[in-house]
BAKEMI-134539 format. One record per residue: chain; x, y, z of N, C-alpha, C in turn. Coordinates in Angstrom, 2 decimals, decimal comma, m for minus. Example, Ala and Ser with C-alpha at 12.3 -4.5 7.8 and 13.67 -1.06 7.14 Angstrom:
BEGIN
  kette      npx      npy      npz     capx     capy     capz      cpx      cpy      cpz
      A    13,19    m5,69     7,80    12,30    m4,50     7,80    13,20    m3,30     7,80
      A    12,85    m2,25     7,08    13,67    m1,06     7,14    12,90     0,03     7,87
This chain:
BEGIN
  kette      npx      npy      npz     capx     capy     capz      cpx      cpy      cpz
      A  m248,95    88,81     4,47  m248,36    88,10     3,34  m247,12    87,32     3,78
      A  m246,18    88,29     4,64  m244,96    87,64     4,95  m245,28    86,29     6,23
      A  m246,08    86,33     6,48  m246,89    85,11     7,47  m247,45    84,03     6,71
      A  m248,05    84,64     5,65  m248,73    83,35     5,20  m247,35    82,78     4,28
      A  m246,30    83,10     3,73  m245,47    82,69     3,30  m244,87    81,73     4,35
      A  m244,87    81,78     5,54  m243,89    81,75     6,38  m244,43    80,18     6,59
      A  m245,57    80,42     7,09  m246,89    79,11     7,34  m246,59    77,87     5,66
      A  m246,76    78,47     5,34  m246,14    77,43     3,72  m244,81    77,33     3,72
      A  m244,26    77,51     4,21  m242,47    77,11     4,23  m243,04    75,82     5,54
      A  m243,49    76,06     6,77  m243,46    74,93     7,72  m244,04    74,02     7,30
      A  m245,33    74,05     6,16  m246,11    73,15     5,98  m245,00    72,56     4,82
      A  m244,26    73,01     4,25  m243,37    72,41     2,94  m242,58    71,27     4,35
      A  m241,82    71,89     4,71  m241,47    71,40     5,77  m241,79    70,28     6,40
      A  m242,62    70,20     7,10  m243,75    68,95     7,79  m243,66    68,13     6,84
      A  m243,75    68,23     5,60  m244,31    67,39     4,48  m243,34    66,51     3,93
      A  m241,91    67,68     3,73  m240,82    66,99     2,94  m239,99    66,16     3,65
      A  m239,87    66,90     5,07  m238,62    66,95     5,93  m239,25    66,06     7,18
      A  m240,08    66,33     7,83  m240,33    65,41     9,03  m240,19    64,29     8,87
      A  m240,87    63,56     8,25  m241,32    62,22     8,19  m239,41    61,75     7,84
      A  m238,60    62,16     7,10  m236,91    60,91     6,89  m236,33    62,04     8,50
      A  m236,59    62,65     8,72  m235,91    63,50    10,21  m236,75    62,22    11,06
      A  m237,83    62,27    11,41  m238,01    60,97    12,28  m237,30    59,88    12,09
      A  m237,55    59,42    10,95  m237,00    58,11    10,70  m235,25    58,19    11,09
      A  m234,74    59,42    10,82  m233,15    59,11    11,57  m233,18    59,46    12,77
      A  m233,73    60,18    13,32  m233,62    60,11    14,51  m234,11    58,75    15,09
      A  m235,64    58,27    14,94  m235,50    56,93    15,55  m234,68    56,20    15,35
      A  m234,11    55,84    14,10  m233,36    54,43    13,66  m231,78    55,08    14,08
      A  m231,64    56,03    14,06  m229,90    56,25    14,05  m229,81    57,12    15,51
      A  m230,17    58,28    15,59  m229,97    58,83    17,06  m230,33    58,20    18,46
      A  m231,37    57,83    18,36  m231,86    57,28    19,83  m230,89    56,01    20,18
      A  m230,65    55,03    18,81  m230,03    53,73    19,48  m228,70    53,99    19,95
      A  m227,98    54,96    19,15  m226,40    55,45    19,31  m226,62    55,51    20,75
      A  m227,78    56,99    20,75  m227,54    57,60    22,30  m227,91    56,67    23,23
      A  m228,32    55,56    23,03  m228,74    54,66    23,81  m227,58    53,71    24,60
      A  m226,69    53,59    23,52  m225,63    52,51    23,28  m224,51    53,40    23,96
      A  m224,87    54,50    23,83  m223,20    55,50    24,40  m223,73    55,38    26,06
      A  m224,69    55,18    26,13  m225,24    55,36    28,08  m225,17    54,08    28,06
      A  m225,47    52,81    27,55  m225,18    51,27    28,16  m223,48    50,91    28,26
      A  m222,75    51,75    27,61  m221,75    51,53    27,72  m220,66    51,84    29,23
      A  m221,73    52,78    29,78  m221,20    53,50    31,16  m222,05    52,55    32,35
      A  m222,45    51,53    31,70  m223,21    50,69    32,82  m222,91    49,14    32,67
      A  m223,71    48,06    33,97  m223,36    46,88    33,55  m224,27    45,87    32,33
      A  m224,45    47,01    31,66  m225,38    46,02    31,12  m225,23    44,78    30,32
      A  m226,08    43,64    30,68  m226,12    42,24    30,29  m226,67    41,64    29,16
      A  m227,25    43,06    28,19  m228,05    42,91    27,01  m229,67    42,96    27,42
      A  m229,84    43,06    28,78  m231,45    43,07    28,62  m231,63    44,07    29,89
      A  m231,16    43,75    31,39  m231,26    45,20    31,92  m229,40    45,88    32,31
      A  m230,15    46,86    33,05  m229,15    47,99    33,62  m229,23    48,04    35,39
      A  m228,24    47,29    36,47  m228,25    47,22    37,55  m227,76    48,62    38,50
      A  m226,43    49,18    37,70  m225,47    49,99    38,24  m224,64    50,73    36,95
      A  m224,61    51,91    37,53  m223,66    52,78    36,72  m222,20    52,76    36,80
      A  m221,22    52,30    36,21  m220,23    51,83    36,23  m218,81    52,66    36,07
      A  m219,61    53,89    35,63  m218,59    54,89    34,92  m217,82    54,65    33,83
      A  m216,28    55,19    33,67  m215,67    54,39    32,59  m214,85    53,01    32,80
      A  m215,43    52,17    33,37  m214,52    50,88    33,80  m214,86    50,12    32,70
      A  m216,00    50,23    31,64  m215,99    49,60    30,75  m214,85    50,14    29,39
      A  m214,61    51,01    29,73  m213,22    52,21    28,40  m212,55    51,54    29,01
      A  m212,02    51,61    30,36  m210,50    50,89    31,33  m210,27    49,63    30,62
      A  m211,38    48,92    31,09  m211,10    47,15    30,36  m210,82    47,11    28,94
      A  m211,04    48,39    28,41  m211,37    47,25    26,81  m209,75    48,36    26,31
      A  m209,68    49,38    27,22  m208,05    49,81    27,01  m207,37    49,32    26,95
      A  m207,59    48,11    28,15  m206,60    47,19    28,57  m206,49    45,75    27,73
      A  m207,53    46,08    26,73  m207,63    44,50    26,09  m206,51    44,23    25,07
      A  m205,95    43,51    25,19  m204,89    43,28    23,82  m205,45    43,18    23,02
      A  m206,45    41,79    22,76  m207,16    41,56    21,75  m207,93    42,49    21,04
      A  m208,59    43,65    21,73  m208,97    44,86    20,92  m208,02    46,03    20,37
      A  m206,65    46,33    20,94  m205,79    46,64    20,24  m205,41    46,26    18,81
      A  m205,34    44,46    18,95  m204,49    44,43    17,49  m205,88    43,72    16,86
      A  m206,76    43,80    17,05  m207,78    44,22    15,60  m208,01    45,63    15,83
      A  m208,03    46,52    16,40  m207,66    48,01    15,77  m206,55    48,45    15,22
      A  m205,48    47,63    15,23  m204,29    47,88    14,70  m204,65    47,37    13,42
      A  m205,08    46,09    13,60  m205,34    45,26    11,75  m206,11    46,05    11,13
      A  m207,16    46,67    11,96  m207,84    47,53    10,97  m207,88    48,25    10,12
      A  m206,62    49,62    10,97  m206,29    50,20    10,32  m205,48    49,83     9,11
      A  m204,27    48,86     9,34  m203,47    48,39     7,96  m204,55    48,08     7,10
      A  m205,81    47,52     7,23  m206,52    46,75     6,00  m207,18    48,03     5,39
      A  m207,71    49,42     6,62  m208,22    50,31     5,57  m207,47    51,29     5,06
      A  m205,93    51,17     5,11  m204,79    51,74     4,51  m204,67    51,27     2,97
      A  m203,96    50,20     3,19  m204,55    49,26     2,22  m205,26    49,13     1,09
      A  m206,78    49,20     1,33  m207,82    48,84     0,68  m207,90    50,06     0,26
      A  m207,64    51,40     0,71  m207,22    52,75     0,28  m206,90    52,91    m0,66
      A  m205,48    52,92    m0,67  m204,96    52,76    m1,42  m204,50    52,17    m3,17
      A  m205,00    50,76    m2,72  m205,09    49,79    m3,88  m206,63    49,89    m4,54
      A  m207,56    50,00    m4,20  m208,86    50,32    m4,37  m208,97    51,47    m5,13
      A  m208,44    52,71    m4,59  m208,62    53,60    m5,51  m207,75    53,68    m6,73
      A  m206,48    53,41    m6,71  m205,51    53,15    m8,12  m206,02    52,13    m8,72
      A  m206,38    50,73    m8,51  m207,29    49,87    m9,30  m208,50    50,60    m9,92
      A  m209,18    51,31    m9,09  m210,44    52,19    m9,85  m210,04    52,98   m10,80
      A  m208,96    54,07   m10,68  m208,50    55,02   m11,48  m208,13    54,52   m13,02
      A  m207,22    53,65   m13,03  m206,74    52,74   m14,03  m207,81    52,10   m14,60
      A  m209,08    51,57   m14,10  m209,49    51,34   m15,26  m211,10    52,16   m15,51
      A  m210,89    52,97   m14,42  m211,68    54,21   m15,06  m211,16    55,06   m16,21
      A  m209,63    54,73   m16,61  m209,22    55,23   m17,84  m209,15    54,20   m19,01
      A  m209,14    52,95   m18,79  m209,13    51,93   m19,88  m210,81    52,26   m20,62
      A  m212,25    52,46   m18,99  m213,21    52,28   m20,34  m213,62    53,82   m20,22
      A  m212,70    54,22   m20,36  m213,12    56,27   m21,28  m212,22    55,94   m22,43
      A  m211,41    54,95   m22,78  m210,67    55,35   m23,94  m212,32    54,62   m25,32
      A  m211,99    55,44   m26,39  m212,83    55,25   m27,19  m212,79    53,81   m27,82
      A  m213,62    52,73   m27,28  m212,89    51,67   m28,40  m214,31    50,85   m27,98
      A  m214,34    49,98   m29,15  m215,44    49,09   m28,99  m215,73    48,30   m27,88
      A  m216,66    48,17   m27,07  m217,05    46,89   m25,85  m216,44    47,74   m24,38
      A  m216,82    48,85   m24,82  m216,43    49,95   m23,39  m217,53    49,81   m22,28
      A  m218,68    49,27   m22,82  m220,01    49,53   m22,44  m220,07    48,30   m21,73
      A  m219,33    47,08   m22,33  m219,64    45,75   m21,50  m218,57    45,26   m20,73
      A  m217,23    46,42   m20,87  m216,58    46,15   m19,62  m216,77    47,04   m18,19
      A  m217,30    47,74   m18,62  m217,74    48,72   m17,42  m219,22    47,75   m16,67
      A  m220,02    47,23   m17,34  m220,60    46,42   m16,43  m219,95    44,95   m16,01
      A  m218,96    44,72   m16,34  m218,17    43,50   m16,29  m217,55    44,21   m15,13
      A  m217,17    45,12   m14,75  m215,89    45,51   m13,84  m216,83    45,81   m12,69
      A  m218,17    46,45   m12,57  m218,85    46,71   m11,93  m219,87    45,69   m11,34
      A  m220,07    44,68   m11,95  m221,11    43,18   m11,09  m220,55    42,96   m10,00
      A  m219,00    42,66    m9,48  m218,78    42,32    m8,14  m219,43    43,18    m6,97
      A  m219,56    44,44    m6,97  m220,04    45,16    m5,83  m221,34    44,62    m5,77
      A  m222,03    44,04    m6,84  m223,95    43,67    m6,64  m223,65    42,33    m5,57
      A  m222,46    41,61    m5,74  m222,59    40,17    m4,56  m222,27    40,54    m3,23
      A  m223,14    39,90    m2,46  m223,28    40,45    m0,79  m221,96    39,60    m0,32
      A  m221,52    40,43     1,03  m219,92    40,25     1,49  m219,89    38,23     2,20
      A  m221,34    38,00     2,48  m221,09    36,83     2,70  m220,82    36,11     1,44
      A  m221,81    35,76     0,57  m221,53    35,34    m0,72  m220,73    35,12    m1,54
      A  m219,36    36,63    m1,13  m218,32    36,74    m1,90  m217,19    35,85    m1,19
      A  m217,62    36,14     0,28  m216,75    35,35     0,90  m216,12    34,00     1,07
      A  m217,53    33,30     0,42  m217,83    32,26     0,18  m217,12    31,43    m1,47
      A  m217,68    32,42    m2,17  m216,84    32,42    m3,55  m215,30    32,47    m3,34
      A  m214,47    33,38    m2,32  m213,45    33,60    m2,17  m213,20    32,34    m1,63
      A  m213,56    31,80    m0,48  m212,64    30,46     0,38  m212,42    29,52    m0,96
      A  m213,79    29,37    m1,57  m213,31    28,31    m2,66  m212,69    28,13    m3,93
      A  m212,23    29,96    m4,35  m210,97    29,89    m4,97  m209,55    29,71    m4,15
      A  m209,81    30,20    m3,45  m208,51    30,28    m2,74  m207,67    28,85    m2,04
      A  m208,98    28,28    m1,70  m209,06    26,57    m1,36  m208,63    25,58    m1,95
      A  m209,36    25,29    m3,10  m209,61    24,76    m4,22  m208,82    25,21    m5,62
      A  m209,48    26,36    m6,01  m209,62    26,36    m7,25  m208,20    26,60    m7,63
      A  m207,42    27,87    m6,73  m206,23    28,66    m6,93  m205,29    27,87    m7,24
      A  m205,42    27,15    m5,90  m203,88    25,79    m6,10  m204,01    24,82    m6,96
      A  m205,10    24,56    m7,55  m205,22    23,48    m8,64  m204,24    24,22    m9,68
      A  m204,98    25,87    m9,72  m204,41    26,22   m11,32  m202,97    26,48   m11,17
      A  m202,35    26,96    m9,67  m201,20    27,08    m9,86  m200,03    25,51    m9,72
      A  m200,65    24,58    m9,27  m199,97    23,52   m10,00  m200,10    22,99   m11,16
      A  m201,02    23,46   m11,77  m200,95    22,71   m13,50  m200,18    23,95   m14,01
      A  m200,31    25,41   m13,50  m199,36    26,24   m14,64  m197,96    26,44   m14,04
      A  m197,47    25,79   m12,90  m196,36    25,76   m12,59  m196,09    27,29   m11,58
      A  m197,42    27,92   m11,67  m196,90    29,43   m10,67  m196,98    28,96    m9,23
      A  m196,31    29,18    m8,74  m195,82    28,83    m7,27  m196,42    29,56    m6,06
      A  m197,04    30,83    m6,78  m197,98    32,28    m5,47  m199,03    31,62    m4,71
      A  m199,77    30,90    m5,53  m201,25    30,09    m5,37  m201,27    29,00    m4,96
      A  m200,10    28,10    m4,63  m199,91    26,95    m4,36  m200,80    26,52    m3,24
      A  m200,41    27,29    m2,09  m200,61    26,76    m0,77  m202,48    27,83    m0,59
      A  m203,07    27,30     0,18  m204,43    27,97     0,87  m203,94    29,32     1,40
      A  m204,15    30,78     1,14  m203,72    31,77     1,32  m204,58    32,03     2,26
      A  m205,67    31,41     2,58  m206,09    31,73     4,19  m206,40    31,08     5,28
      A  m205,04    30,12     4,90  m204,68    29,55     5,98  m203,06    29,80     6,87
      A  m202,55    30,57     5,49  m201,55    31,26     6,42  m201,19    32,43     6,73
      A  m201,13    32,65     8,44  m200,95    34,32     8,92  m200,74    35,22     8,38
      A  m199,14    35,19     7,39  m198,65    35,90     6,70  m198,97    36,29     5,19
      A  m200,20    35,46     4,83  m201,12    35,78     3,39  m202,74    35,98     3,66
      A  m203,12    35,50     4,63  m204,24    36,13     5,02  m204,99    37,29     4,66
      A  m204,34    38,24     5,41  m204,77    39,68     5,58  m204,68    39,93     4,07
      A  m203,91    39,85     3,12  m203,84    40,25     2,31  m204,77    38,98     1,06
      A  m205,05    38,13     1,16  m205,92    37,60     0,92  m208,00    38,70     0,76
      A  m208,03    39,04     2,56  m209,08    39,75     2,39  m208,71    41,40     1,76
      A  m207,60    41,57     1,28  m207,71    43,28     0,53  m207,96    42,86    m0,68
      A  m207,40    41,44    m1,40  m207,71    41,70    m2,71  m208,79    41,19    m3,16
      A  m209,58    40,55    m2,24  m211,25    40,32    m2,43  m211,74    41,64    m2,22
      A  m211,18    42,62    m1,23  m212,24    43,92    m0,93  m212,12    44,58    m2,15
      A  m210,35    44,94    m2,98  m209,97    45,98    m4,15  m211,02    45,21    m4,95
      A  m211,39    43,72    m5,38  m211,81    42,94    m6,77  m213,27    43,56    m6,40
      A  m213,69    43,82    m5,31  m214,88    43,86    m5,01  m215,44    45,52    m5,02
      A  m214,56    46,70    m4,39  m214,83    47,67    m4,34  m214,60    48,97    m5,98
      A  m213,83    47,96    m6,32  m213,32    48,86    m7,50  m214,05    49,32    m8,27
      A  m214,89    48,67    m9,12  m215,88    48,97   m10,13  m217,02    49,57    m9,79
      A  m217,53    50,18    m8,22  m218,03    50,87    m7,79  m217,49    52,59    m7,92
      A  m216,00    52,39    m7,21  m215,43    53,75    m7,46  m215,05    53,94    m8,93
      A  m215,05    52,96    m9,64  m214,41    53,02   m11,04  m215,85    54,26   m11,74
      A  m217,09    53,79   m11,49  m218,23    54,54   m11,95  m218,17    56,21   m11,81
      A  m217,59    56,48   m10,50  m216,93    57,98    m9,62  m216,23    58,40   m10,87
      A  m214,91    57,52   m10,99  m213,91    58,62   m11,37  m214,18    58,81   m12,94
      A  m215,32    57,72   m13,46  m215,72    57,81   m15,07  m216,38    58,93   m15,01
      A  m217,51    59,54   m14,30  m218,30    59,99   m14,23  m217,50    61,37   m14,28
      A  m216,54    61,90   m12,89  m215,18    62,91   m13,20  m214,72    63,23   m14,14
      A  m214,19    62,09   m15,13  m213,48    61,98   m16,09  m214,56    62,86   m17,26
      A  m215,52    61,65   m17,73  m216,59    62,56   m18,95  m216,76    63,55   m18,24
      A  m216,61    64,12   m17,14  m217,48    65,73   m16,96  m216,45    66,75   m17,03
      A  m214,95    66,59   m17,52  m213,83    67,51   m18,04  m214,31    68,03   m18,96
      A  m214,06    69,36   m19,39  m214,95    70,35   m20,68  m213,33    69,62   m21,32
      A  m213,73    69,36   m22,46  m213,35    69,34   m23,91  m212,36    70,45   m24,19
      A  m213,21    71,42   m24,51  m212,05    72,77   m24,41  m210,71    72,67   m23,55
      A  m210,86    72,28   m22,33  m209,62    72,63   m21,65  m208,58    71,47   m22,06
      A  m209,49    70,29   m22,38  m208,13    69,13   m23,01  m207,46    69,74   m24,41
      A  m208,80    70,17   m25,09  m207,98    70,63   m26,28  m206,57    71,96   m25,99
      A  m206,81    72,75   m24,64  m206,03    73,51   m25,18  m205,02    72,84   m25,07
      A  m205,28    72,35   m23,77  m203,62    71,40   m23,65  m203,15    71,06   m24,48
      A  m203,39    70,23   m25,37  m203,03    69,43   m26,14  m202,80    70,66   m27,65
      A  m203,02    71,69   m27,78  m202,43    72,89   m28,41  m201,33    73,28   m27,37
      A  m201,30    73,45   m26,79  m200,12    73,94   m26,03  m198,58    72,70   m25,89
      A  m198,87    71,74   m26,23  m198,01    70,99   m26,44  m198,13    69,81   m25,72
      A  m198,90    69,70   m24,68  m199,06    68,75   m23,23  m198,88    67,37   m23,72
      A  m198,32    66,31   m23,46  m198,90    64,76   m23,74  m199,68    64,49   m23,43
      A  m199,55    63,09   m23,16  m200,50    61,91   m22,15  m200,36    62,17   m21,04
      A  m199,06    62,38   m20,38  m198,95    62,18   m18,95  m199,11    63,34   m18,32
      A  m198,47    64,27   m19,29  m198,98    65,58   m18,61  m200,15    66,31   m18,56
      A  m201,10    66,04   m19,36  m202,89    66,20   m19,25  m203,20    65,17   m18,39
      A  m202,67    64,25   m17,81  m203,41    63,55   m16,54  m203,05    63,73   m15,23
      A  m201,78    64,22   m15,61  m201,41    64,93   m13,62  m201,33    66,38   m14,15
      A  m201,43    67,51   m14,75  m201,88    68,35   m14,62  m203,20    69,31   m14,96
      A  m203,86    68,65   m15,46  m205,00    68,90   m16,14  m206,18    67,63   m15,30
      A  m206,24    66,69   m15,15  m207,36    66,00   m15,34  m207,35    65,69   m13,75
      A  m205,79    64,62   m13,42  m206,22    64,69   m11,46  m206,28    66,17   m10,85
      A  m205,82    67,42   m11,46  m206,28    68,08   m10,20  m207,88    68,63   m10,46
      A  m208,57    68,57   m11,84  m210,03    68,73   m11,87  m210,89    67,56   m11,61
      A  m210,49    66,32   m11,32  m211,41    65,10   m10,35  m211,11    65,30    m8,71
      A  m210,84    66,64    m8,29  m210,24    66,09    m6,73  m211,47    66,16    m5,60
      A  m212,44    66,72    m6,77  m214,08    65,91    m6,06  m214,18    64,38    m6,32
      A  m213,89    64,03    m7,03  m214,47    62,47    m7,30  m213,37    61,80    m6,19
      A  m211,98    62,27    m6,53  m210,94    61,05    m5,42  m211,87    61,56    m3,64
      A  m212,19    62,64    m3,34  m212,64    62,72    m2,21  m213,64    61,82    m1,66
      A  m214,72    61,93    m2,88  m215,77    61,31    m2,27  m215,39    59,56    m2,35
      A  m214,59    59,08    m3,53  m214,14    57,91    m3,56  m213,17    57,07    m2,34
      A  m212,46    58,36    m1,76  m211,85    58,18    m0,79  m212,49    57,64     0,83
      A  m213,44    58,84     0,80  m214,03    58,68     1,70  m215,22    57,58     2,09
      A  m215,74    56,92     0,41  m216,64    55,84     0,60  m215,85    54,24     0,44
      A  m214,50    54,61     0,08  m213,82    53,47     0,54  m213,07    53,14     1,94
      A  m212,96    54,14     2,92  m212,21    54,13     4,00  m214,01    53,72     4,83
      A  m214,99    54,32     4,61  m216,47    53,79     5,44  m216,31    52,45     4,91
      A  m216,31    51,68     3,75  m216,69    50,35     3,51  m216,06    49,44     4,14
      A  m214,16    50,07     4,43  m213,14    49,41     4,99  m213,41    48,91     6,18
      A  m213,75    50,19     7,44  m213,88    50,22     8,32  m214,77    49,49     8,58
      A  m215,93    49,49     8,12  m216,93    48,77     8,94  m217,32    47,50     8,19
      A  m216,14    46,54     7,44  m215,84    45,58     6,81  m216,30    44,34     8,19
      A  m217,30    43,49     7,93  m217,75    42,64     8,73  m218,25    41,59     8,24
      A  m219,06    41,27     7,37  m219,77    40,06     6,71  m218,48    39,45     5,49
      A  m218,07    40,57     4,98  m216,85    39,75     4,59  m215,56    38,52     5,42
      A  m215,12    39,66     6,37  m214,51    39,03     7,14  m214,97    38,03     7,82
      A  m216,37    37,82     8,33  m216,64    36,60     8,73  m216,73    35,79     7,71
      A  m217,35    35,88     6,45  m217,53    34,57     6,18  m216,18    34,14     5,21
      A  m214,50    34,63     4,77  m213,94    34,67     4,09  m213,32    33,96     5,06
      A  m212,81    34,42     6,57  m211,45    34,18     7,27  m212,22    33,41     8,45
      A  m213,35    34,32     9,10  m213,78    34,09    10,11  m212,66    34,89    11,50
      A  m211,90    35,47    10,96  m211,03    36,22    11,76  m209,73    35,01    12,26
      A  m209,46    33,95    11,21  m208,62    32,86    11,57  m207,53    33,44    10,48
      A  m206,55    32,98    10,79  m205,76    31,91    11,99  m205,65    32,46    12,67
      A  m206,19    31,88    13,79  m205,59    32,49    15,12  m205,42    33,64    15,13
      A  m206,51    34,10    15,14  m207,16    35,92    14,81  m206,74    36,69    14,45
      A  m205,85    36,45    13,62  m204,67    37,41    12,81  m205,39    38,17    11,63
      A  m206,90    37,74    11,88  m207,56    38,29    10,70  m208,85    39,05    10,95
      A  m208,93    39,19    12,45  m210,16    39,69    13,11  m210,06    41,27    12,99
      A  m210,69    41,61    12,40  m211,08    43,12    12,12  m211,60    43,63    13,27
      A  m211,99    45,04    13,72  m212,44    45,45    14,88  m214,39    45,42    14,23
      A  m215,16    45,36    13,57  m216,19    45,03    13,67  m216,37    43,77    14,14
      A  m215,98    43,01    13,60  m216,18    41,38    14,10  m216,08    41,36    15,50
      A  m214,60    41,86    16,29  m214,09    41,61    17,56  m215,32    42,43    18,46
      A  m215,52    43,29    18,18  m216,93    43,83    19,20  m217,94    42,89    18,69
      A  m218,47    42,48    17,82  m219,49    41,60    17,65  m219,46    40,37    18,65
      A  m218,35    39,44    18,73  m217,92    38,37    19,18  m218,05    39,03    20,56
      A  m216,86    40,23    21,10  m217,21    39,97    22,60  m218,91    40,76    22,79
      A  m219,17    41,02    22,33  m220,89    41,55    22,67  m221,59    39,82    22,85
      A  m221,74    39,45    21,69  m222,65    38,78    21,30  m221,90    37,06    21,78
      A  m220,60    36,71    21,61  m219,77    35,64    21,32  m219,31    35,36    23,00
      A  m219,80    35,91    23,63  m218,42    36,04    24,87  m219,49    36,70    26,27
      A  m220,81    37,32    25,81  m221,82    38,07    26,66  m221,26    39,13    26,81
      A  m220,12    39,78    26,62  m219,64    40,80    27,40  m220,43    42,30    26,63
      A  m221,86    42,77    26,56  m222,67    43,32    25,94  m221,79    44,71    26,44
      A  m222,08    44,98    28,02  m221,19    46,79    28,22  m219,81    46,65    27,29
      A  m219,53    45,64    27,94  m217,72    45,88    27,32  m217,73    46,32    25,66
      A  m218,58    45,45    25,32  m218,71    45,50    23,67  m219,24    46,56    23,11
      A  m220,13    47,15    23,46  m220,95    48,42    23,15  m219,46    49,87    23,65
      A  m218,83    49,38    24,75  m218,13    50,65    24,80  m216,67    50,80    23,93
      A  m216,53    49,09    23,69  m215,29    48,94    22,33  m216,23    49,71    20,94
      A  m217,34    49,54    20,94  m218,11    49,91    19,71  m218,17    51,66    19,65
      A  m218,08    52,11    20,66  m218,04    54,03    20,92  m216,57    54,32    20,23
      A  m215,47    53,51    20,96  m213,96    53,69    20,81  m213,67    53,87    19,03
      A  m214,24    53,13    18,77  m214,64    51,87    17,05  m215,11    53,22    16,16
      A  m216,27    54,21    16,86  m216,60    54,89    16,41  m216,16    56,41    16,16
      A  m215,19    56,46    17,75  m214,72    57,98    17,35  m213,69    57,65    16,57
      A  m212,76    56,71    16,27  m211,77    56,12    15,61  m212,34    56,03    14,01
      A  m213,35    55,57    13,58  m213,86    56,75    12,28  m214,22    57,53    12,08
      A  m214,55    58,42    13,23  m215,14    59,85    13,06  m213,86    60,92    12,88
      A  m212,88    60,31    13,34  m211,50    61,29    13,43  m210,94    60,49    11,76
      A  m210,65    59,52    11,80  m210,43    58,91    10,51  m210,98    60,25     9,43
      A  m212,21    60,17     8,87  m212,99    60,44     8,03  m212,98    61,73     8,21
      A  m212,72    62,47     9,00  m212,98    63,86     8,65  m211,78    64,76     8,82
      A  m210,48    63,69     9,08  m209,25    64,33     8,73  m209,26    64,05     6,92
      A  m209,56    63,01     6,68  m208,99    62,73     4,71  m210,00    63,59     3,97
      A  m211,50    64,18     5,06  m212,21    64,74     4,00  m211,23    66,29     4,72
      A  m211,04    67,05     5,20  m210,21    68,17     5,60  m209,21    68,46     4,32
      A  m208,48    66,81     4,66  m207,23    67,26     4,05  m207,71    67,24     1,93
      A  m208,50    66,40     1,85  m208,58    65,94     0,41  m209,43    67,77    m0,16
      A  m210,20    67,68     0,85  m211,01    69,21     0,64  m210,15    70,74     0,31
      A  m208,70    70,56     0,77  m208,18    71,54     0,56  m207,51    71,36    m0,61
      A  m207,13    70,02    m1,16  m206,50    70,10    m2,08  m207,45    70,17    m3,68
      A  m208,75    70,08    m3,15  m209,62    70,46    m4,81  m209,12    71,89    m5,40
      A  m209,77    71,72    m6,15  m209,88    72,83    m7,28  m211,28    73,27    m7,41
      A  m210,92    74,88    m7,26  m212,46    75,75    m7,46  m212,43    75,74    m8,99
      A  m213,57    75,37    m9,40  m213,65    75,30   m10,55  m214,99    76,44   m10,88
């Protein structure tokens, strides 16, 4: 009996589980492991002559240019952190409040994430081009005047508030979803016990969402990081690369420049640099939930 049980667990198995276990292993394990061994060699994108050791880590240590788009990186997914999730929060509380047309601003706030990062990018140059400075010389505001991505010092911040306009109403869905799933009971007692507004939302309500900021956290620091079709088609990593993200910059020297080893082993660096990222904020965000 305990056999033939056993035989129907493998066959559940085989059935449920093999077939998406292949599929990641082909599509995700083999190419990684593939890409972590071309990186220790010369490779030219098509063969492998010599094993090189780490002289491809040495060079790209030594690269400036891969420094400060890992440096930009990080500021943009600090950043986009940051402002992304307080933009979400805020008006994940505007549509929980009870009031008419809650229903059509929550899909109003949420359509930007459906446009693809080129598309938006595209939409973006030609407000920012065009449209911005028209309106800020007829209304006299002075912020919008000039092309904000054309200069160094508005740039970068140019692509966070296309990423916040863009990422928000995605996490905004998270923290709604948090929000309606508070029992009733526990607001009411509060609110018998004397609590306000402010104090049922930092003591009562953020520390019972500190699942939703986690996972919100953590799917905005992945979107940050591996921010690429935006950045090309918004900045193109201009002026004078003050805007080149570290996806783009391995793309370019892989693909832009031939340098395929060099690029593949900036792309390993790229990678433990979110693997340490991401599983310190889920560590740290993880201790601060609430067992509920």
């Amino acid at each position: 009996m305990t056999m033939r049980l056993r035989n129907q667990e493998i066959k559940r198995f085989l059935v449920f589980a093999l077939i998406p276990l292949s599929i990641f292993v082909l599509v995700l394990v083999v190419p990684f492991s593939r890409g972590v061994f071309f990186s220790f060699t010369d490779w030219n994108g098509f063969d492998v002559t010599k094993f090189v050791g780490l002289d491809n880590y040495i060079s790209s240590m030594q690269d400036q240019a891969f420094w400060s788009s890992l440096l930009l990186t990080l500021a943009y997914v600090a950043a986009s952190l940051i402002l992304v999730n307080i933009v979400a929060f805020g008006l994940a509380l505007l549509v929980t409040i009870p009031l008419r047309g809650v229903n059509f601003l929550r899909t109003t706030f949420f359509v930007p994430n459906l446009i693809g990062g080129v598309i938006l990018g595209l939409i973006w140059q030609f407000l920012f081009g065009q449209a911005l400075p028209v309106i800020a010389e007829t209304t006299g505001i002075p912020i919008f005047q000039e092309n904000w991505l054309l200069d160094t010092s508005t740039a970068f911040w140019a692509m966070v508030i296309v990423t916040v306009w863009q990422m928000s109403g995605y996490m905004m869905i998270i923290y709604v979803t948090a929000l309606m799933g508070i029992e009733r009971d526990v607001l009411e007692a509060a609110f018998i016990d004397g609590a306000n507004n402010s104090q049922t939302l930092f003591y009562i309500k953020l520390p019972l969402m500190a699942q939703a900021f986690t996972i919100s956290l953590f799917l905005t620091m992945r979107n940050a990081f591996m921010a690429y079709d935006l950045n090309l088609a918004l900045t193109g990593g201009n002026p004078y690369r003050t805007t080149e993200l570290i996806s783009l910059h391995v793309f370019r020297e892989a693909f832009g420049y031939g340098n395929f080893a060099a690029g593949q082993s900036q792309a390993v660096l790229m990678f433990i640099v979110i693997a340490i990222a991401a599983l310190t904020q889920v560590i740290i965000s993880k201790r601060m939930e609430v067992q509920r």
